[in-house]
N, C-alpha and C positions, 0 to 999 in steps of 0.2 A: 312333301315336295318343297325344296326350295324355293322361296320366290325371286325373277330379275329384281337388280338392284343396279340403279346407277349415282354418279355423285353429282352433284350441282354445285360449283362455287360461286356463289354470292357477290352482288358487287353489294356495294354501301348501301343503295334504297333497299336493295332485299335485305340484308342484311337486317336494317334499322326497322322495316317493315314484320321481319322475322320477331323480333326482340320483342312488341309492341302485340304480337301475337298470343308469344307463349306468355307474356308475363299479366296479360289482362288491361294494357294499356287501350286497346283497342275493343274493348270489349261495349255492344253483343259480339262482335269476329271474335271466334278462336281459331279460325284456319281461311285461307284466301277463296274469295268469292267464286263460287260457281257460276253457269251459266242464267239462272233461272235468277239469284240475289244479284249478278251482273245487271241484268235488264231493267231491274226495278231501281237499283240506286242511280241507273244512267234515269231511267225517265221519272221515278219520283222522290227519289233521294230518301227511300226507302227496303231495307231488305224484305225477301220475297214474305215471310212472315207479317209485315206489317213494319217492322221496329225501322226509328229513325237512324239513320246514316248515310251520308250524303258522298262517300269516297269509295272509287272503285280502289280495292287494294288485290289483286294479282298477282301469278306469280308465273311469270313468264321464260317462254323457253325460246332455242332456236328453229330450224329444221331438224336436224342432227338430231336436236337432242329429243325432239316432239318425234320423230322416227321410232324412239323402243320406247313408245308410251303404250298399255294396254290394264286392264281393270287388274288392280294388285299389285302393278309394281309398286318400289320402293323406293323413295329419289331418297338420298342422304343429302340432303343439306348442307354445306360445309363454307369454314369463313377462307381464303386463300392461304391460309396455312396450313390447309389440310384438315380442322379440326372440325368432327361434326359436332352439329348442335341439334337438329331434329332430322329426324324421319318422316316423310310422307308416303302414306299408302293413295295411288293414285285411282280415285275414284272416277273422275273425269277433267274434260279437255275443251277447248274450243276456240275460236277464231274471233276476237272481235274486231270489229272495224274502228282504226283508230282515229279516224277523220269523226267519225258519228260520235264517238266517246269524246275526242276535242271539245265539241258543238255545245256537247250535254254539260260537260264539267266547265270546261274554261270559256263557252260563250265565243271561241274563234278555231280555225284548224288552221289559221297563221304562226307558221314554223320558227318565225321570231319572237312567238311567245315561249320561255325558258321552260312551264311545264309542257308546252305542246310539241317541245321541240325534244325533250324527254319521253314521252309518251311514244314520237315515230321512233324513238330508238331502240324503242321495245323490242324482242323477239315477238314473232306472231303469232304464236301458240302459247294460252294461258292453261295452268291446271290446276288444279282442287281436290282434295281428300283429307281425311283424317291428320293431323300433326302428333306427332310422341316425340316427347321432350325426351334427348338421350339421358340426362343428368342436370338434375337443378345444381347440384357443382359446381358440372362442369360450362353452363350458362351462367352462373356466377362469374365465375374464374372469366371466361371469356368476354362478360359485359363491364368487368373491371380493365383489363387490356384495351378494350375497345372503347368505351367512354371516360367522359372525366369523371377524377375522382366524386363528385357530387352527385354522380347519378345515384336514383335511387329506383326502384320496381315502384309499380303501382301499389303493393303491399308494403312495404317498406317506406313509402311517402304518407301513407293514409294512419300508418303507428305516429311517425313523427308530428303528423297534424294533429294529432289524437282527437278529432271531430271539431274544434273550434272553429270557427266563420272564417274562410281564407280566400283571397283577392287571387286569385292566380293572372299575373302578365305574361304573356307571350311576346319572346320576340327572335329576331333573326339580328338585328344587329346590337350595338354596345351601347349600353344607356351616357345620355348624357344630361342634363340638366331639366329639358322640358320632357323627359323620359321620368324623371325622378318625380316633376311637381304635377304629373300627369297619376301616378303610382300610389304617391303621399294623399294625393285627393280623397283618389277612391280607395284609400285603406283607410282614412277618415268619414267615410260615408258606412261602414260596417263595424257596430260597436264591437269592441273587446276582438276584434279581428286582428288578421296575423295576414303578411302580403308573401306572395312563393312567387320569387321570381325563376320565370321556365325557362328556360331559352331553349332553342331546338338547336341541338347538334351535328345530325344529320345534315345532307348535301340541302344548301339551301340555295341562293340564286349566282351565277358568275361575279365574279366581283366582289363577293358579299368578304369581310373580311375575315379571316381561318378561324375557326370555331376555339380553336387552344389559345388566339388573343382574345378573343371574345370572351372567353371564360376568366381570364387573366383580371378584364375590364370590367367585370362583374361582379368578381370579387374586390375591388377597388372601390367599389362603390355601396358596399355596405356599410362602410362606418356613416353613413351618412341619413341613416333611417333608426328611428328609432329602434334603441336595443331590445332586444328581443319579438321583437316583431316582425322579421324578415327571416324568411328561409331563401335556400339558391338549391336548386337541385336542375339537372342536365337532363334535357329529354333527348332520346336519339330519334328524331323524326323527320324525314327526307317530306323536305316540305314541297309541295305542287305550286305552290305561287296560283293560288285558282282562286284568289280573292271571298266570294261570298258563302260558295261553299266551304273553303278552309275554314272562313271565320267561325262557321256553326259546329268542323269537324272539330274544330280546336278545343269548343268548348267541350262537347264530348269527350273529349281526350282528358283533358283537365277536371272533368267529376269523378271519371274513373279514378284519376289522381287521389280525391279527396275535397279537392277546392270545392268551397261554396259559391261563388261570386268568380267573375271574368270580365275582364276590360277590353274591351272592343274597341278602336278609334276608327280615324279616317284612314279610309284605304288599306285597310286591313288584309294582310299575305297580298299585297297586289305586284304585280312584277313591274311598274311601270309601262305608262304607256309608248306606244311604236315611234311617236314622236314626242314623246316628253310627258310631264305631267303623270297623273295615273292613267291606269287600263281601265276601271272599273268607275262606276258612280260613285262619289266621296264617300258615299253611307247607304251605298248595298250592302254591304257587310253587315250591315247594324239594323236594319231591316228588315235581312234575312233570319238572322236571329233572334229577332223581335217576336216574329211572326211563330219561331218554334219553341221558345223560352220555359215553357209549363211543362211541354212534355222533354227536354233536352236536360231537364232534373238540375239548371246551375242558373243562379242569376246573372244574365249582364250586367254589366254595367258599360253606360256607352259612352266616351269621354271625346272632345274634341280639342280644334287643332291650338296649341298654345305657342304664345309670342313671347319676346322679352320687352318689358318696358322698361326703359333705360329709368326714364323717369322716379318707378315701383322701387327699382331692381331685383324684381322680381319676374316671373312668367304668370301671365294671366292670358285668357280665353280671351278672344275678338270681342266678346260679346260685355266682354266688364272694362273695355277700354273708352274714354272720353274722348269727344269730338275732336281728330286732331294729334292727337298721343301718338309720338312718333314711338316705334315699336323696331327691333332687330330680329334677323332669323338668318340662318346659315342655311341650305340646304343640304343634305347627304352628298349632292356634285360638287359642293363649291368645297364640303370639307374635305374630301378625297382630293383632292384638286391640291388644299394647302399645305394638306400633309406630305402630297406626295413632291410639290414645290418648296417644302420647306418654311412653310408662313406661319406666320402668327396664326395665333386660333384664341378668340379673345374669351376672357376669364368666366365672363360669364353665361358662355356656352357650355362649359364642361370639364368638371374639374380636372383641374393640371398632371394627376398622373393618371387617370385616361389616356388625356391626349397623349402622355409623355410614351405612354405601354402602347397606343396606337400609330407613334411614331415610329417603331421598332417593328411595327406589325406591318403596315399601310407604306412601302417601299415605292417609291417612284419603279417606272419600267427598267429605266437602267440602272437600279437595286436591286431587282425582283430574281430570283431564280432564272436562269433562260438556258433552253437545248440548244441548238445548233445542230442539226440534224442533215450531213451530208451524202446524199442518196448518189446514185450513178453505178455503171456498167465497171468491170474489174481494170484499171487503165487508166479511167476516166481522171484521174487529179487528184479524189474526195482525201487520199491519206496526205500528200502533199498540202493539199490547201489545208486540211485540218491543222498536219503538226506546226506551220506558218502561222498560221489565227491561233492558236492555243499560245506560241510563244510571242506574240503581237499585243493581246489582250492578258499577258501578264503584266506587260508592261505598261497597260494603260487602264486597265481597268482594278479597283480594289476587291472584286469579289475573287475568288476559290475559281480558279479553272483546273477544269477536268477531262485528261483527252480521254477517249474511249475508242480507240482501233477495233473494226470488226475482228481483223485478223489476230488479233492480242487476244481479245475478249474466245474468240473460240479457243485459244492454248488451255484455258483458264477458267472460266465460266461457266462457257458452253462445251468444257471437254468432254466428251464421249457420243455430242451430237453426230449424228451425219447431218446429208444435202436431202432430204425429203423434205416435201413442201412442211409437213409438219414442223421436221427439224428446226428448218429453216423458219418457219414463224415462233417457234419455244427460242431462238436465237437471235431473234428481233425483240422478243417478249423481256428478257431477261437484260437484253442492252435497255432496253427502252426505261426497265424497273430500276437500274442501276441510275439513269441519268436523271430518273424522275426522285430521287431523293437528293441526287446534289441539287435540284431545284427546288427543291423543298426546304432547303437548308440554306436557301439565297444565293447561291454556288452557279456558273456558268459549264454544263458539259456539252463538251464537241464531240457528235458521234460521226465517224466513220466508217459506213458498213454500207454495202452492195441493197441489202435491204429490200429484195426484187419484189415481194408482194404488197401493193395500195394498203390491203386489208391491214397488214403488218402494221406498215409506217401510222395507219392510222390508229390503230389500239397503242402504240407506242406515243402517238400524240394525247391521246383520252389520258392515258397514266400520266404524264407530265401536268397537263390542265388540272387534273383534279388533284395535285400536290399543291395546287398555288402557281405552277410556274409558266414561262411563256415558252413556246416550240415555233421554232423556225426551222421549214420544208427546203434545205437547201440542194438544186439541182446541177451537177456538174456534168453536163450534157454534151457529152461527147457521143461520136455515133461509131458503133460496134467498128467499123471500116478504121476508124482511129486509132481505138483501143486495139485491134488486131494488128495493126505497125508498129502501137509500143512494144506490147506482150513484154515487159519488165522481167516480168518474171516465168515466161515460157510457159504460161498455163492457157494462153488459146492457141499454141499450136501443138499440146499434151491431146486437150480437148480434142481438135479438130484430128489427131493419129487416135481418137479413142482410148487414150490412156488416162483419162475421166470422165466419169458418165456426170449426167445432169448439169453440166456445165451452163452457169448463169450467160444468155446471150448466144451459145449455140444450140444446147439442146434440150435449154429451160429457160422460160420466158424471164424477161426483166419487165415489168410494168411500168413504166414511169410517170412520175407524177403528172397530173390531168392538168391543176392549177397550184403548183411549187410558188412558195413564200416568194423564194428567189431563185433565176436561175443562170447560171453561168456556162459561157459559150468557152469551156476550158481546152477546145481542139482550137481556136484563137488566141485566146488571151494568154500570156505568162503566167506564171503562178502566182508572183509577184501583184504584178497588176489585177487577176482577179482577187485576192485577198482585199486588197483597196478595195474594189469595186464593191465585194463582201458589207467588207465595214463601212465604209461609207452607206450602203443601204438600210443596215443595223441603226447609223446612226439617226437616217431621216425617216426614221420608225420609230424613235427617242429610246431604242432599245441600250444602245450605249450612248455613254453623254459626251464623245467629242470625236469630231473626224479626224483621218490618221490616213496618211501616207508613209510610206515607206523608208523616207527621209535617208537615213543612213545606210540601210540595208541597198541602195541603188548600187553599190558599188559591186555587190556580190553578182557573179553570174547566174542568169537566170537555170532555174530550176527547171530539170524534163519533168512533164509532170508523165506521171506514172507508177 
């Protein structure tokens, strides 16, 4: 007898979760927690066995797909290209409550914290079973496409270490100076030792700066350690920002690696706190670690916070400063701030082509990628104002504009869909992937598409964000009574004779946005004067850097919108 089989596509944590699996990165896991190892790492940061691990790692479904779950099915694994990587036999399944799991891990079930606000976006059905690697190949093949060139397996790091004493750092962002004399310390406190720097490549916190400058800036900064004694290798690990527990899972992660030795600082995986400062106690992290050291098989090492003294010119610790010594520090705000203001960034923060590879990376807002995403009823303005604003901000702005007509994009793209709610969100899916790479690429695309379902527009916004780029909900809110006097093009009185079914607004809902970025009353205003009204908004969002009236174009008649 054949067994059910269904697929599962992967987003990035599963994915980076999956990899960390099969290849033993995560090891004792070789396959995502059950019900009974769930319980015990939430209350003792423990699997059910006894062994330490302190991270619920999951693999989460929706309704839909928690629907054909039963003992033996087969979920195929797969990355969005279609490509499986493992099979899982489903042994079992379950519910956890993610507020209780918040409490346990990150100490709050406050939705503005980044892992807790990840965690509710979970589907609510987790499962568990056996893993079979399809092909160590074609996991090769697929973890080379997927990360950067320096990643390596846990197997393939522990050859290159070949057993000598190894400092492993962690980090999520791009080292800079007191990143380096923080490094150099503790690779000097471990004789005939060698430093690995890790970084995690994985989705790590909003804002954080894109893992391919980050890698860029990493490699920049090796000539600056002694030779031969630095390694860079890429971990693909979708970090929880859950401060004291990461710190301990981290080190974990990094024995598996090979490392002997691990540098723990202040505030360690901490997401910032809600109003400034950190989340966490300066040195729970190093405490928590403290505490598990003998049996977590890796030395800490636990380094604190460093300054510049101008005086030195050097960075030294608070604690080797004289009465007085005036000392400099940037914070991670104020440099995000100059880069993306264009400011000086002084010399002895971090060296020059850092900065110069973080200048190209660290885009002011009206740099950055951005959607424009114009929603509304068929009639409503959205292709009018789009092709207006697309030819407005070629002219004022330097980035790539890109229109994207819904009705273009279905000749083309989406040809062969129909109007089923399906279709129709695989149609929303596919503009959204389109526009989410011109933003990725620092490029401005204006969508126009009807767009009737929240769910839609909102997985079309997650694609955009997680390229790097900014999405703006634009609402051209005319009301069906409107758009029924334009009818342009004679498709709601087709509709209303029944010579098209499912028609958006008569006899298939249009959902409209609850709380749109922006929203225009286009059954008033011109076309004209909403486009101003448009940009001007754009600009007191610092989204585009200058306002813009119409100036010349006054003279032309206004535009029916329709």
């Amino acid at each position: 007898m054949v067994k059910a089989t269904f697929t599962l596509t992967l987003n990035e944590r599963q994915r980076c979760d999956l990899e960390l699996l099969l290849t033993g990165g995560f090891a004792p896991l070789s396959r995502y927690l059950g019900a009974a190892d769930y319980e015990t790492v939430l209350t003792r940061m423990r699997l059910a066995d006894g062994q330490l691990w302190p991270m619920p790692i999951v693999l989460d479904l929706d309704e839909a797909q928690a629907a054909r779950l039963a003992p033996g099915v087969e979920i195929s694994l797969q990355r969005p290209d279609g490509l499986p990587l493992a099979t899982m036999t489903v042994a079992e399944w379950f519910r956890p409550d993610p507020h209780r799991e918040a409490l346990a891990v990150y100490g709050t079930d406050d939705p503005r914290h980044p892992g807790v606000a990840a965690l509710f976006a979970r589907g609510p059905v987790t499962v568990s079973g056996p893993l079979r690697i399809g092909s160590e190949e074609r996991r090769r093949w697929a973890a080379a496409t997927d990360f950067p060139p320096e990643y390596r397996s846990p197997a393939e790091l522990r050859r290159l270490l070949n057993g000598r004493p190894t400092v492993a750092f962690q980090t999520r962002n791009p080292l800079h100076f007191a990143h380096m004399a923080i490094t150099q310390k503790a690779l000097a406190q471990v004789e005939d030792g060698q430093l690995l720097l890790h970084p995690a490549v994985g989705p790590t916190k909003a804002g954080d700066v894109d893992a391919a400058y980050r890698m860029r800036a990493y490699r920049l900064v090796l000539p600056h350690y002694p030779a031969g004694r630095v390694h860079l290798a890429a971990l693909p690990l979708a970090m929880r920002m859950a401060g004291p527990r990461e710190a301990l899972w981290h080190a974990l992660i990094r024995r598996n690696y090979g490392a002997s030795h691990f540098i723990v600082g202040r505030g360690h995986a901490d997401p910032g706190g809600l109003e400034g400062g950190l989340f966490y106690p300066p040195f729970a992290a190093q405490e928590l670690l403290a505490a598990h050291a003998d049996e977590a098989g890796i030395v800490p090492i636990f380094v604190g916070e460093h300054v510049y003294s101008a005086r030195r010119r050097r960075y030294v610790t608070p604690d080797e400063l004289e009465p007085g010594e005036a000392v400099e520090q940037i914070s991670g705000t104020e440099l995000r701030r100059r880069l993306a203001n264009r400011e000086e960034v002084p010399d002895w923060f971090s060296p020059p082509e850092v900065i110069a590879c973080l200048r190209r990376a660290y885009r002011g807002a009206d740099n950055r990628g951005l959607v424009l995403w114009l929603t509304g009823l068929s009639g409503s303005g959205k292709s009018t104002m789009a092709g207006m604003l697309a030819r407005r901000l070629e002219a004022m702005d330097q980035r790539t504009v890109t229109l994207l007509d819904g009705d273009v994009i279905r000749r083309f793209l989406s040809k062969g869909l129909g109007f089923s709610r399906a279709d129709r969100d695989e149609n929303i899916r596919r503009i959204g992937f389109v526009a989410s790479l011109a933003a990725r690429h620092g490029g401005i695309a204006i969508v126009s598409a009807i767009s009737p379902y929240r769910n839609a527009r909102a997985e079309a916004r997650a694609l955009v964000e997680d390229n790097g780029g900014l999405f703006v909900e634009v609402h051209a809110a005319a009301s069906l009574q409107t758009c029924l006097t334009r009818d342009a093009k004679g498709l709601y009185a087709r509709a209303l004779a029944g010579t098209i079914d499912a028609f958006t607004g008569i006899d298939d809902p249009y959902e409209k946005p609850l709380q749109p970025d922006i929203q225009i009353d286009t059954a008033r205003v011109p076309p004209i004067d909403a486009v101003d009204q448009l940009i001007n908004n754009l600009v007191e969002r610092g989204l585009i850097a200058e306002r813009c009236t119409h100036g010349h174009l006054e003279e032309l008649p206004c535009l029916r919108i329709g």
